[in-house]
C-alpha positions as CSV (number, residue, x, y, z in Angstrom):
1,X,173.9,-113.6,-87.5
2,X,173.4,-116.5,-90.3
3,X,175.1,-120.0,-91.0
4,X,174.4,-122.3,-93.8
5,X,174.4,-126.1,-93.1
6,X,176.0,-128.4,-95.9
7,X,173.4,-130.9,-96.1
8,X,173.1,-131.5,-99.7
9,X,175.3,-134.5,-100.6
10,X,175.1,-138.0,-101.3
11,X,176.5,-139.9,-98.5
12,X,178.5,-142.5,-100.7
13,X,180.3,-143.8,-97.6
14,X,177.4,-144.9,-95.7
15,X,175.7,-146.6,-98.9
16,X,174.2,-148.7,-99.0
17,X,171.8,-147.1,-96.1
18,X,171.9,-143.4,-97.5
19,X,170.1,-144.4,-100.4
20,X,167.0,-144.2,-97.9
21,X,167.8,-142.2,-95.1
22,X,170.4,-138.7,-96.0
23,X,173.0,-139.0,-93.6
24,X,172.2,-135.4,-91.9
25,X,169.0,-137.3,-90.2
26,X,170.9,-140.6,-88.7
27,X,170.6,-140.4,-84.7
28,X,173.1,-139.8,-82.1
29,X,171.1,-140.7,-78.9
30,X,168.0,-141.1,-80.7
31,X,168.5,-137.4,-82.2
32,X,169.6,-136.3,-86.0
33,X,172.8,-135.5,-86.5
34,X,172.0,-132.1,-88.0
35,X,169.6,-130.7,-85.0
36,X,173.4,-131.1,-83.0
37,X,174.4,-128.7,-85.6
38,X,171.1,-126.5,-85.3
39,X,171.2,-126.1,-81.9
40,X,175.1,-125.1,-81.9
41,X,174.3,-123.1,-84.1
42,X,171.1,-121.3,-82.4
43,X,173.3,-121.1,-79.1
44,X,175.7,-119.3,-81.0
45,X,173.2,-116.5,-81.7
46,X,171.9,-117.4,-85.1
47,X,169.1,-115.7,-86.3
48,X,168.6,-117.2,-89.5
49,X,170.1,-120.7,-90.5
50,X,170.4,-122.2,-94.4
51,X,170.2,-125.4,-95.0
52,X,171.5,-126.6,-98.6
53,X,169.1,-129.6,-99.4
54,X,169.4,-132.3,-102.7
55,X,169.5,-136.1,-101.8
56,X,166.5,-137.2,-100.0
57,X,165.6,-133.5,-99.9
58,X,162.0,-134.1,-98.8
59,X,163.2,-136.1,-95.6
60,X,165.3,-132.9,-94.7
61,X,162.4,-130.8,-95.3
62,X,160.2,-132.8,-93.6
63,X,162.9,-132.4,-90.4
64,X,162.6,-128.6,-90.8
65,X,158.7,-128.4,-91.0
66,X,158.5,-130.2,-87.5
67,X,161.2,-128.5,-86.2
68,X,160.7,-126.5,-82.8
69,X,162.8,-123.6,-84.9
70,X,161.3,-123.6,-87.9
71,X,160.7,-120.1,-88.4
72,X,165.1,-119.8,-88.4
73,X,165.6,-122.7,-90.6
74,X,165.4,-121.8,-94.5
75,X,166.0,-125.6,-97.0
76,X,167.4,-124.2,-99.9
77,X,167.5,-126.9,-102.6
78,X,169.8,-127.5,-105.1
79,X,168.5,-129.3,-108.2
80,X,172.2,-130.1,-109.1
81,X,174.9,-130.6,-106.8
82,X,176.8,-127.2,-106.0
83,X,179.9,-128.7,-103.9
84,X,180.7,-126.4,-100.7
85,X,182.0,-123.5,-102.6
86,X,179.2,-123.2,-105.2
87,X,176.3,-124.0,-102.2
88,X,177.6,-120.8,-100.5
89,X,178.2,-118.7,-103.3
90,X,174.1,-119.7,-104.2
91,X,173.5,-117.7,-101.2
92,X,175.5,-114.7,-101.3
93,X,172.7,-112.4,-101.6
94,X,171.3,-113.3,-98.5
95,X,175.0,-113.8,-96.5
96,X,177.0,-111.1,-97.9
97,X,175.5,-108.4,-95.3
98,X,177.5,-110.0,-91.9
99,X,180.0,-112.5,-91.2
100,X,178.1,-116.0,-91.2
101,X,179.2,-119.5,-90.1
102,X,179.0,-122.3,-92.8
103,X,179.6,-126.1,-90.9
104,X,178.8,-129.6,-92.5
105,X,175.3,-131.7,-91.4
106,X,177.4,-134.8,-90.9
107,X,179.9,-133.8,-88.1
108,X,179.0,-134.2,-84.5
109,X,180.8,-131.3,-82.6
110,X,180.3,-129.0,-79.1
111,X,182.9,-126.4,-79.6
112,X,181.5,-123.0,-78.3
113,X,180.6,-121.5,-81.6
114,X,180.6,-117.7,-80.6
115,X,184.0,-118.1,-79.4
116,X,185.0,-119.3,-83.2
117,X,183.3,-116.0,-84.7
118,X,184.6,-113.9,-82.1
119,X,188.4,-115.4,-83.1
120,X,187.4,-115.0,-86.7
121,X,186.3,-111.1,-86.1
122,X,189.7,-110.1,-84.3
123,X,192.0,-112.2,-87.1
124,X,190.6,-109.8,-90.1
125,X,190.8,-113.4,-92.3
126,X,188.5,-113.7,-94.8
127,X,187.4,-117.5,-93.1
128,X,188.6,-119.0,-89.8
129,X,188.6,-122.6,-89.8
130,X,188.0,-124.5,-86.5
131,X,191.2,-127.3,-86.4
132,X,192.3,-129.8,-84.2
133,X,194.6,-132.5,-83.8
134,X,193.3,-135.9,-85.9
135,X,195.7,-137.7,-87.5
136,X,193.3,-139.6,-89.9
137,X,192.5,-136.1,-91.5
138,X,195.8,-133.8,-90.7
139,X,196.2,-131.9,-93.7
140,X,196.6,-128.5,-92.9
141,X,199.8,-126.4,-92.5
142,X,199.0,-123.9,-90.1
143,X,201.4,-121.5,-88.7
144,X,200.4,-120.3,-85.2
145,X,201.1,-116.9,-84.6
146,X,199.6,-116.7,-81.0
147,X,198.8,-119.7,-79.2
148,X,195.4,-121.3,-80.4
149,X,195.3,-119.3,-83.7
150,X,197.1,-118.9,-86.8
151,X,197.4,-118.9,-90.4
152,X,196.6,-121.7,-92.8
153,X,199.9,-122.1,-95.4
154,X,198.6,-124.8,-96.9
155,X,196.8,-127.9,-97.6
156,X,199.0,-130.7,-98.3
157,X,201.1,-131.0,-94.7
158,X,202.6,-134.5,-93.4
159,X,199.5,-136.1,-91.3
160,X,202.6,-135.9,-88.1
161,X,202.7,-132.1,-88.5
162,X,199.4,-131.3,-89.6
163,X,195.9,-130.3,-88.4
164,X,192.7,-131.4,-89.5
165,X,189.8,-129.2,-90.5
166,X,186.8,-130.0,-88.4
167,X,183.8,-128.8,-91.2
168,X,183.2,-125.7,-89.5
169,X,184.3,-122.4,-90.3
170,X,183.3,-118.2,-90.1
171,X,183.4,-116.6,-93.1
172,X,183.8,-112.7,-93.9
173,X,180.9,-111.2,-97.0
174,X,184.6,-110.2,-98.6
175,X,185.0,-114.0,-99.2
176,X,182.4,-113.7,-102.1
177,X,185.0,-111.4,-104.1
178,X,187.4,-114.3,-104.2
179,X,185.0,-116.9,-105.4
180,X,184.9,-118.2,-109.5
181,X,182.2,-117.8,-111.5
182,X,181.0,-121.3,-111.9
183,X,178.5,-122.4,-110.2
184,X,179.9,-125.3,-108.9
185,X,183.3,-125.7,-106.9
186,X,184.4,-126.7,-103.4
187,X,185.4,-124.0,-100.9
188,X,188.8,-125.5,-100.0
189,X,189.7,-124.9,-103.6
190,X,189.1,-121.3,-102.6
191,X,191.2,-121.1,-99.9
192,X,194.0,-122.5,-101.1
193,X,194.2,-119.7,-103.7
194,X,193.9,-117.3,-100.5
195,X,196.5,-119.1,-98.1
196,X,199.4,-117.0,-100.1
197,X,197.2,-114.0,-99.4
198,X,197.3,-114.7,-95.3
199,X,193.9,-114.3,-96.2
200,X,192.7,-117.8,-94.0
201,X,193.4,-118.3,-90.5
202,X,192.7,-120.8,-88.2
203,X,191.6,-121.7,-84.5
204,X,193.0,-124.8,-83.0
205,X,190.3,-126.1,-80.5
206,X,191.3,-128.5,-77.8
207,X,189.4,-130.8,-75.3
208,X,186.1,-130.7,-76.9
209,X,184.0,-133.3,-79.0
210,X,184.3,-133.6,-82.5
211,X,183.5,-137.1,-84.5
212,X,183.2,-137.6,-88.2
213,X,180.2,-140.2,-89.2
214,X,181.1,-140.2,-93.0
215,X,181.2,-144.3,-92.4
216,X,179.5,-146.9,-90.9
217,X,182.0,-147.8,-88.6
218,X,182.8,-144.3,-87.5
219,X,178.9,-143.2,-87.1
220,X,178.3,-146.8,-85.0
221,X,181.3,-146.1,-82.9
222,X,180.2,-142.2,-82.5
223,X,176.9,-143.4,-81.7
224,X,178.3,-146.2,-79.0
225,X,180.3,-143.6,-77.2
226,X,177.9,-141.1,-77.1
227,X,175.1,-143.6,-75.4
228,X,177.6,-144.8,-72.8
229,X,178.1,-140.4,-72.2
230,X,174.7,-140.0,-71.5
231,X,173.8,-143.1,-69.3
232,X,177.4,-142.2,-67.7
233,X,176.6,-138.8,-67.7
234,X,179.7,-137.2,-69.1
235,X,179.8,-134.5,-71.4
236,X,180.7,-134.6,-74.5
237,X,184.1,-133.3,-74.5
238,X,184.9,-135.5,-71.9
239,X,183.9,-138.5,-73.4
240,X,187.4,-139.9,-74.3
241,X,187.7,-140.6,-70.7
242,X,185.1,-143.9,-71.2
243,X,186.9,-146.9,-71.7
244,X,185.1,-149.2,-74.8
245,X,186.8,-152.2,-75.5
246,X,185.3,-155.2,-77.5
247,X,184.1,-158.4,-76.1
248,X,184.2,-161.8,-77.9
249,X,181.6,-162.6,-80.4
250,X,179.1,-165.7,-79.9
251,X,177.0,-167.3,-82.8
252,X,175.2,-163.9,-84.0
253,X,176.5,-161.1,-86.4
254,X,175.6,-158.9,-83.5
255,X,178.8,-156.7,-81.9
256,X,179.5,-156.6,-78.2
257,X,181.4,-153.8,-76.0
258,X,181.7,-153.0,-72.3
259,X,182.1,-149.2,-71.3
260,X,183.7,-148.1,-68.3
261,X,184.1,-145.2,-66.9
262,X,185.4,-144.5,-63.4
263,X,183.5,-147.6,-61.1
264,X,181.2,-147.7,-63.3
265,X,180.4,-150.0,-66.7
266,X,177.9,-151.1,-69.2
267,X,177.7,-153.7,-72.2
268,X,176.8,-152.2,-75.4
269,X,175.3,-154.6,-78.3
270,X,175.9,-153.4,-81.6
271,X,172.8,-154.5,-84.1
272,X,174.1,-152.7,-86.7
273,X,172.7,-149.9,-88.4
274,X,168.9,-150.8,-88.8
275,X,167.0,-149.2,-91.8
276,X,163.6,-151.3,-92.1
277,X,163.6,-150.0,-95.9
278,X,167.2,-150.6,-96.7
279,X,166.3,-154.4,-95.9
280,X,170.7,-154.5,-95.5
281,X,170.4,-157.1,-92.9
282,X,167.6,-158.4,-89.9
283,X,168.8,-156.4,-87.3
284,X,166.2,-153.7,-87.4
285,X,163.4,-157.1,-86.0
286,X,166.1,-157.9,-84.1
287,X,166.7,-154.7,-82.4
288,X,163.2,-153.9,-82.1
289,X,162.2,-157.4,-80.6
290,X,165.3,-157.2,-77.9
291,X,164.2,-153.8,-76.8
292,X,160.1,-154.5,-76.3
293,X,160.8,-158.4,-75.0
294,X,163.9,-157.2,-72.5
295,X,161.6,-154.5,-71.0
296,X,158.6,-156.3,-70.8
297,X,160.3,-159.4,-68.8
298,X,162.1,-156.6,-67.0
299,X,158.4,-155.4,-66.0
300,X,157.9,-159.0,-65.3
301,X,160.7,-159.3,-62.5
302,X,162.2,-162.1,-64.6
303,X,166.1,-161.5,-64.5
304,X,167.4,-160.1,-67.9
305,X,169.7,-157.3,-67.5
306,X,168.4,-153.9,-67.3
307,X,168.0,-151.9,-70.6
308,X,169.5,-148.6,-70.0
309,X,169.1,-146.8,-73.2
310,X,169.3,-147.3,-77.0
311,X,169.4,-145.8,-80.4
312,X,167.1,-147.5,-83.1
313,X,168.7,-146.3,-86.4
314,X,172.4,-147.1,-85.6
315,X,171.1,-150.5,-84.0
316,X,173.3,-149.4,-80.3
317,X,171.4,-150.9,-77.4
318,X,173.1,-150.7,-74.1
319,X,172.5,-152.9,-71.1
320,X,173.4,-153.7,-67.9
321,X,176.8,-155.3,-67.1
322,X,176.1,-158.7,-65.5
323,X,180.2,-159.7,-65.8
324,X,181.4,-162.2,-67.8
325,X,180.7,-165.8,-66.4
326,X,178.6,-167.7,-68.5
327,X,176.9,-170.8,-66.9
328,X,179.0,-173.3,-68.3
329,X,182.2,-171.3,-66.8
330,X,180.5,-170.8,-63.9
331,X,179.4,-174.5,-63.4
332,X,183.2,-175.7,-64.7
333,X,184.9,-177.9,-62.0
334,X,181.9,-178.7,-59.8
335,X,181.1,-181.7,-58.3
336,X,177.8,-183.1,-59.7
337,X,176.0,-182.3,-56.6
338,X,176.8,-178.1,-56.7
339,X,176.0,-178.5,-60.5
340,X,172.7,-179.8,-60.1
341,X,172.2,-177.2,-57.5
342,X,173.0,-174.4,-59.8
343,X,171.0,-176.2,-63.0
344,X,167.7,-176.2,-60.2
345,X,168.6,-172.4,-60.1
346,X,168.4,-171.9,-64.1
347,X,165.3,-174.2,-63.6
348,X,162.7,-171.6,-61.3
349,X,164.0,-169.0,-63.3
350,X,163.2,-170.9,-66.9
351,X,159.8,-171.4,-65.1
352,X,158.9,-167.7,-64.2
353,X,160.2,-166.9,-67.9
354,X,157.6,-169.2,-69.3
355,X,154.8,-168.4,-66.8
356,X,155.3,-165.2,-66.0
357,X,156.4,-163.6,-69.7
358,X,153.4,-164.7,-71.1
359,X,151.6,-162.6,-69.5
360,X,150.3,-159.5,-71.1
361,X,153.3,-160.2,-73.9
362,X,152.6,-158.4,-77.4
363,X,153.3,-161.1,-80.6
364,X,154.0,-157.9,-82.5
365,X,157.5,-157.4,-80.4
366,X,158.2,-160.7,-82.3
367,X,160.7,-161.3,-84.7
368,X,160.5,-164.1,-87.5
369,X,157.5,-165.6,-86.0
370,X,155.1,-165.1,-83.9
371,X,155.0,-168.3,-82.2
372,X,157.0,-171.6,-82.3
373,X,154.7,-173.4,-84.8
374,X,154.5,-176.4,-87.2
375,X,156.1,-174.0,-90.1
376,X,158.6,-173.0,-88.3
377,X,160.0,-176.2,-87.0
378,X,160.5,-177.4,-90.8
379,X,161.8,-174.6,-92.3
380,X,164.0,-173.1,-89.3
381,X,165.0,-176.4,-87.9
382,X,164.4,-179.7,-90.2
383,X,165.0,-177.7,-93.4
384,X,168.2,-175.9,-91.4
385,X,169.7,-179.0,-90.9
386,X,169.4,-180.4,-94.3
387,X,170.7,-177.4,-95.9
388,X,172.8,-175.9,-93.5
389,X,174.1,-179.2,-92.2
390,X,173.5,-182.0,-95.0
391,X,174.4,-180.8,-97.7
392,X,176.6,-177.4,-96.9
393,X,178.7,-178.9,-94.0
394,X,179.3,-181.9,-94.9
395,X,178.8,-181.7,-98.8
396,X,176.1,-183.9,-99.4
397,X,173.6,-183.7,-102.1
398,X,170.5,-184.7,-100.0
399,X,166.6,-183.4,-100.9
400,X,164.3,-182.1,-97.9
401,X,161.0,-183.7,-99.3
402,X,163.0,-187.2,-99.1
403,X,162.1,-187.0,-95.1
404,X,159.4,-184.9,-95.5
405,X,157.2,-187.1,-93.6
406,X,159.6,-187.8,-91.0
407,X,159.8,-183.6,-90.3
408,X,156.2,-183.5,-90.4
409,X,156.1,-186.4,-87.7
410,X,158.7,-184.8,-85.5
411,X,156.8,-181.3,-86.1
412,X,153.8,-182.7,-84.9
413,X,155.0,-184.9,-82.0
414,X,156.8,-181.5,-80.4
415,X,153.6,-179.7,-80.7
416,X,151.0,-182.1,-80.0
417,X,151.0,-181.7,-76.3
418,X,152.9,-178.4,-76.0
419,X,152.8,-176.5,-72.8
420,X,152.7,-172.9,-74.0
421,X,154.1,-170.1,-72.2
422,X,156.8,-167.7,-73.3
423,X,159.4,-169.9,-75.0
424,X,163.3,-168.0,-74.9
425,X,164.2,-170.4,-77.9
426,X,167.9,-170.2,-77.0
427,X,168.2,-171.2,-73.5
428,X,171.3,-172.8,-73.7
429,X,174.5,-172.3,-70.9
430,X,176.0,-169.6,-72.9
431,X,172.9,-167.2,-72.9
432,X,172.9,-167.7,-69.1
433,X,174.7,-165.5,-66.4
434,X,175.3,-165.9,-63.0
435,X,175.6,-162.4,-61.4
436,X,175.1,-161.7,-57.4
437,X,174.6,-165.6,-56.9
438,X,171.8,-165.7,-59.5
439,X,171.4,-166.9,-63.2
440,X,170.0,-164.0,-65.6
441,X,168.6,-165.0,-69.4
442,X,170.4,-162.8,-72.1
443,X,169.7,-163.1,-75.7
444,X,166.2,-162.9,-75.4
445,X,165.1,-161.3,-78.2
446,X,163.8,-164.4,-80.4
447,X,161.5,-165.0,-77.5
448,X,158.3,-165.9,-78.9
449,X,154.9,-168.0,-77.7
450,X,155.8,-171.5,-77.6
451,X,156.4,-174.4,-75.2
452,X,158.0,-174.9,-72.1
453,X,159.3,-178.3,-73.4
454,X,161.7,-177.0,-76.0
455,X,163.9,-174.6,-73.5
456,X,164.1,-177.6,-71.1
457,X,165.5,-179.1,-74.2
458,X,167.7,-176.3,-75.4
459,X,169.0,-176.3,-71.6
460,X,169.3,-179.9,-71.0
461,X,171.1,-181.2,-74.3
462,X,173.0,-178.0,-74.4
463,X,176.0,-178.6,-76.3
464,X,178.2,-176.5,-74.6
465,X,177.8,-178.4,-71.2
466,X,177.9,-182.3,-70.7
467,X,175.6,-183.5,-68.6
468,X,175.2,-187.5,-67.4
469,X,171.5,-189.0,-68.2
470,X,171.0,-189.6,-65.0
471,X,171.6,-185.5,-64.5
472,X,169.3,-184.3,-67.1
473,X,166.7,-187.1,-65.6
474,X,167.2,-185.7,-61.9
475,X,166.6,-182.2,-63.6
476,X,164.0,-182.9,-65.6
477,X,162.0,-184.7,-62.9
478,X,162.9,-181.5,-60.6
479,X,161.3,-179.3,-63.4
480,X,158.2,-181.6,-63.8
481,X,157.7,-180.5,-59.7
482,X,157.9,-177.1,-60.2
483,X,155.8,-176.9,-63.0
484,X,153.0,-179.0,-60.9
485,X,153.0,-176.3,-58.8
486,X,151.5,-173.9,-61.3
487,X,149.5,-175.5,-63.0
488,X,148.3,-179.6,-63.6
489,X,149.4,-181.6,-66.6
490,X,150.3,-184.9,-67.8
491,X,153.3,-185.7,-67.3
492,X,153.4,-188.6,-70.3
493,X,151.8,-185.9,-72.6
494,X,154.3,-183.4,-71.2
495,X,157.4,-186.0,-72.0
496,X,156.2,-186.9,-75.4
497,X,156.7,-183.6,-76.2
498,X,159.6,-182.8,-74.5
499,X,161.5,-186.0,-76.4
500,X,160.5,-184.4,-79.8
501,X,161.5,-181.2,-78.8
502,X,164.8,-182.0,-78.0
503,X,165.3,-183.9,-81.5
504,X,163.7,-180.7,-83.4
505,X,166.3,-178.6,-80.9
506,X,169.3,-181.1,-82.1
507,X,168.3,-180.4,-85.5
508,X,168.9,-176.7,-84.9
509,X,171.7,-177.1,-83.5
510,X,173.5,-178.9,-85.7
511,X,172.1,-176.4,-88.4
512,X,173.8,-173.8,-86.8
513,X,176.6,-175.1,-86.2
514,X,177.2,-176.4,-89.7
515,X,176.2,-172.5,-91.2
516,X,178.5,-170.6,-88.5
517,X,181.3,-173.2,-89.6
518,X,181.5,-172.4,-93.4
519,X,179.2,-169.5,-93.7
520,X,180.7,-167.4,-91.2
521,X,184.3,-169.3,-90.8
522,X,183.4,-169.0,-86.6
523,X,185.2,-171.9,-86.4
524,X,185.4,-172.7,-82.0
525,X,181.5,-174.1,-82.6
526,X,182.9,-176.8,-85.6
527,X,184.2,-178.9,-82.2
528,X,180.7,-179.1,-80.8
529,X,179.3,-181.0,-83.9
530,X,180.3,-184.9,-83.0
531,X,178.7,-185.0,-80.1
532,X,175.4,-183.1,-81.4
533,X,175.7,-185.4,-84.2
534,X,175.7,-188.4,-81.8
535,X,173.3,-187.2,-79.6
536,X,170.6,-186.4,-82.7
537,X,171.5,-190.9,-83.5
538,X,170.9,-191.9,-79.9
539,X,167.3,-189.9,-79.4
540,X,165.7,-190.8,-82.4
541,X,167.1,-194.3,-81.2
542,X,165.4,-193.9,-77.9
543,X,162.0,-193.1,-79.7
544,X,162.2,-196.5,-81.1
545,X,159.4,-195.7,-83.7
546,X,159.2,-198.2,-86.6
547,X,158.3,-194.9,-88.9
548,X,161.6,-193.1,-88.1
549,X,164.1,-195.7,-88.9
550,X,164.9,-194.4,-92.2
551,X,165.4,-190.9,-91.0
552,X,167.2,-192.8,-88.2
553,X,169.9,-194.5,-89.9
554,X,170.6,-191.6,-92.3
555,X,171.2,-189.7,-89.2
556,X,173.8,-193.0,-88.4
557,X,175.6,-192.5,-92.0
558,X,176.5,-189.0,-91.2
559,X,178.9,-190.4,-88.8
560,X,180.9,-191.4,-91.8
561,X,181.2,-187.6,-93.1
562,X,182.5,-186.1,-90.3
563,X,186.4,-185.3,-90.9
């Protein structure tokens, strides 16, 4: 037995990301969509499979050479487009001695195969389509003759009284006689010349898998569901029964999800879909740095949820479900003793982060630098403030060199006594849960070589919790303790750089607050600005340095802008 698999086309709705991958070779579960169809196909009892190449062909190719079936698969390429009619009627001298299956590369489907040719041998139709129930494609007309089969009427039907055609059909040699004599034409042109002639029939399958990827959005969904299956372990035609509901966004353009399914649950972070060469957004560094960092600190003991499984070219990653409640809804109405209890918590853990991630950690995981340095203080924090802040929040027309030196300085001053370990870079409340009585670091993946002093910073200005001075001083003092007890430092030498940490951490802040505002119209983090605003015046205040006083009372005119 033979089948032909419709690989040949363009992919226009997945473009921009087909123009360097052909959509038969994105993953499901880290495997191409077309070896689904292969393997279907191969259980089926195929002997000999066709596979109708033109877009990307050599990537396809390429996925047949190292194929552990090689010797079935045949690429057949087609220097011009033939459309679904014309791509089998190309073939018909090697078809046309047995009835063959012909199903499209882009469909993801389990349906038992040899129970659609055995249908299609008893009907004495000239093709059996495999239908279901979708009201997004119901097209069909199909009058049912016996229960599960029938014959297709036509191809215009109400999408409330119609069926859908899944991609997948067995045809009859006979077919061939039917066919024009162009070269190029689509096969449901052909059958709908036939329907009059009773001459197409159709098998209505029910509870099995089907999924159309012919979108972003439906191949990401596809892919999400699919990954919560497998680390559920439900089969694929069960799969409806996971629950996947969407959680609420934070400051990223990343995608969140829980799966359920029975007692069990997961959290699924969408990237997006991450093509290195299709350089469509960051999230393939992203991606790839949140997978290598979260298993290394999982290696580490450090508390990060569990990685349970991922796919790199849809940009799925899913994770263990540590609940909802963030650190700042966990920490909301305590008295200031329990909070300082629970901060001294996030402290040991911040500690083993620092101390214990270094260890053995690969820069390569890394993505945009390498390490928190001089560089990338003035472009990703001093110059994010004046462009993202200055000028694009609050409309000014303000230069970066005009406090050049004064970004240099702060630079400098942040680095000039840095403790280095492994530095989260975003250790704020809201990238903390508490789960079993413990905090757990999530968002980890900008993690990068840096010091100790700037996620005490990030943690103890956090914007999203107010804390008293004399609460961040208690903490801080408790955090100068437990890092005396792995190693000994200065403690003046550690502060100075703490103090310029926390202005070079205020300057991200505000930065990203100002770009998530009007960039990305997020607009729940536009309330957190006045006090960031305030609290960027009152610490370059507290410096007291004679050489930031310029930089100091621009800071103080700001005030002014703020609507």
């Amino acid at each position: 037995m033979k089948a032909l698999i419709l690989a040949a086309g363009l992919g226009t709705r997945l473009l921009p990301y087909t123009q360097h991958l052909p959509k038969p070779l994105f993953t499901i579960n880290s495997r191409p969509v077309i070896d689904y169809a292969v393997n279907n196909l191969l259980d089926a009892g195929c002997t000999k499979i066709f596979i109708n190449t033109h877009h990307l062909a050599d990537a396809i190719a390429n996925f047949v050479n190292n194929h552990r079936s090689k010797n079935l698969l045949d690429v057949v390429f087609e220097p011009v487009i033939l459309d679904t009619g014309g791509a089998i009627a190309n073939l018909g001298s090697e078809l046309a001695d047995e009835d063959f299956f012909v199903v499209n590369a882009d469909v993801l489907c389990d349906f038992d195969l040899s129970h659609l040719m055995a249908c299609h041998k008893a009907s004495g139709a000239l093709a059996t389509l495999l239908v279901h129930d979708c009201y997004r494609f119901n097209t069909l007309c199909v009058d049912q003759t016996t229960p599960g089969t029938g014959i297709v009427r036509h191809f215009s039907q109400a999408p409330e009284s119609g069926l859908a055609f899944t991609g997948i059909q067995a045809i009859s040699p006979g077919l061939f006689e039917y066919m024009p004599p162009e070269k190029t034409f689509s096969s449901i042109d052909v059958y709908k010349k036939l329907c009059c002639l009773e001459k197409i029939s159709a098998l209505k399958a029910k509870q099995f898998y089907w999924r159309d990827m012919g979108t972003p959005q439906d191949y990401q969904h596809t892919s999400r569901e699919c990954l919560a299956g497998k680390i559920f372990g439900v089969i694929p035609s069960r799969i409806q029964d996971i629950d996947i509901q969407a959680l609420a966004g934070d400051g990223s353009d990343r995608l969140w999800f829980r799966a359920r399914h029975k007692e069990k649950s997961l959290i699924l972070s969408d990237h997006g879909i991450c093509l290195d060469a299709a350089q469509c957004n960051n999230g393939a560094a992203q991606l790839h740095a949140f997978i290598n960092i979260g298993k290394h600190l999982a290696d580490k003991g450090i508390a990060v949820p569990q990685i349970l499984g991922h796919d790199a070219i849809s940009g799925q990653v899913a994770v263990a479900d540590l609940g909802s409640t963030h650190l700042a809804d966990h920490i909301r109405g305590m008295d200031e003793k329990q909070i300082i209890k629970w901060y001294q918590f996030v402290i040991d853990a911040l500690v083993d982060f620092s101390f214990k991630g270094i260890e053995d950690f690969d820069t390569a995981w890394t993505c945009q630098t390498p390490s928190y340095s001089k560089q990338m203080i003035l472009d990703l924090e001093c110059r994010y403030f004046m462009q993202a802040f200055v000028n694009g929040y609050l409309s000014r027309k303000e230069q970066f060199e005009t406090f050049t030196p004064h970004f240099h300085h702060i630079a400098d001053n942040a680095l000039i006594y840095a403790m280095n370990g492994l530095m989260h870079r975003d250790c704020q409340s809201k990238n903390i849960m508490i789960h079993d009585g413990h905090p757990w670091f999530i968002d980890f993946q900008s993690a990068r070589l840096g010091p100790i002093q700037y996620d005490l910073a990030s943690l103890l200005i956090d914007p999203y919790v107010t804390l008293s001075r004399a609460v961040r001083d208690q903490l801080l003092n408790y955090a100068l303790e437990k890092i005396g007890f792995k190693v000994s430092f200065d403690k003046d030498a550690f502060m100075h750089s703490f103090r310029y940490c926390c202005i070079s951490r205020n300057l991200q802040m505000l930065g990203a607050f100002g770009f998530l505002t009007r960039v990305k119209n997020k607009s729940q983090f536009e309330k957190y600005i006045p006090a960031a605003l305030k609290g960027l015046e009152c610490r370059l205040k507290d410096l007291n340095e004679p050489g930031m006083a310029d930089f100091t009372n621009f800071t103080q005119s700001l005030q002014g802008d703020l609507k």
